[in-house]
C-alpha positions, -999 to 999 in steps of 0.1 A, spaced: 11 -90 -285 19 -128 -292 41 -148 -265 67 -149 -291 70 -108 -291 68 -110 -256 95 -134 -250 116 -116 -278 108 -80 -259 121 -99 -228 150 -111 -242 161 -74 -256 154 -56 -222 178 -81 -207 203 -76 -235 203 -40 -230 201 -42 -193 237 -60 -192 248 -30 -218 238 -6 -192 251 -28 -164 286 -27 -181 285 8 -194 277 18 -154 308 -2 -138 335 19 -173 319 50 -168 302 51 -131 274 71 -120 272 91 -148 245 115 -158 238 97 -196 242 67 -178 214 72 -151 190 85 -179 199 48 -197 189 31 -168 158 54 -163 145 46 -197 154 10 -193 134 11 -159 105 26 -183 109 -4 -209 107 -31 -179 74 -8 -168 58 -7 -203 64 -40 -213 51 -55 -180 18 -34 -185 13 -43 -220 17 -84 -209 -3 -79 -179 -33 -59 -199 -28 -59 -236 -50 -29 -257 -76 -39 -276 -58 -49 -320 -66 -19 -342 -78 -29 -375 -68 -4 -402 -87 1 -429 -68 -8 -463 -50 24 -477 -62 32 -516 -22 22 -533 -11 40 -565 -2 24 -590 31 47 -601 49 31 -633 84 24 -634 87 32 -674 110 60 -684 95 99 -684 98 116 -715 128 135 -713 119 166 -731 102 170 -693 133 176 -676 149 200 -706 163 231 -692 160 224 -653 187 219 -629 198 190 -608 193 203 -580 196 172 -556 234 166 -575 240 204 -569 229 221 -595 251 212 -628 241 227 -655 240 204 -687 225 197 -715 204 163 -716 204 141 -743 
């Protein structure tokens, strides 16, 4: 990870460690609130391992794209189906 994303992760966990900070003195000691600051606590864990000792870059291999063409279908295709996805109105195209 670059210094930038690092300083950038930084900067976050302290944002949202003044959220929980704030959410702890409205609501107190409560449950939701002591599993944010858990996970936070996590966050301040992970990102300190992944500066400390960074994992080795994976290099994908390019994914084959598909070349899908934005012309119109024919629309004899679609005769006599339903729309399902607008909730099934039953029309005649044209």
């Amino acid at each position: 990870m670059s210094t930038s994303e690092m300083l950038e992760l930084n900067r976050t966990i302290d944002r949202l460690r003044r959220a929980v900070g704030s959410l702890r003195t409205m609501y107190g000691d409560a449950a939701s609130v002591r599993r944010l600051s858990n996970d936070l606590e996590r966050l301040e864990i992970d990102a300190r391992d992944l500066d400390s000792s960074p994992p080795n870059v994976v290099h994908r291999e390019p994914v084959e794209r598909i070349k899908v063409s934005d012309t119109p279908y024919d629309a004899s295709m679609w005769l006599g189906i339903d729309d399902e996805g607008l909730g099934g109105l039953h029309y005649e195209r044209g």
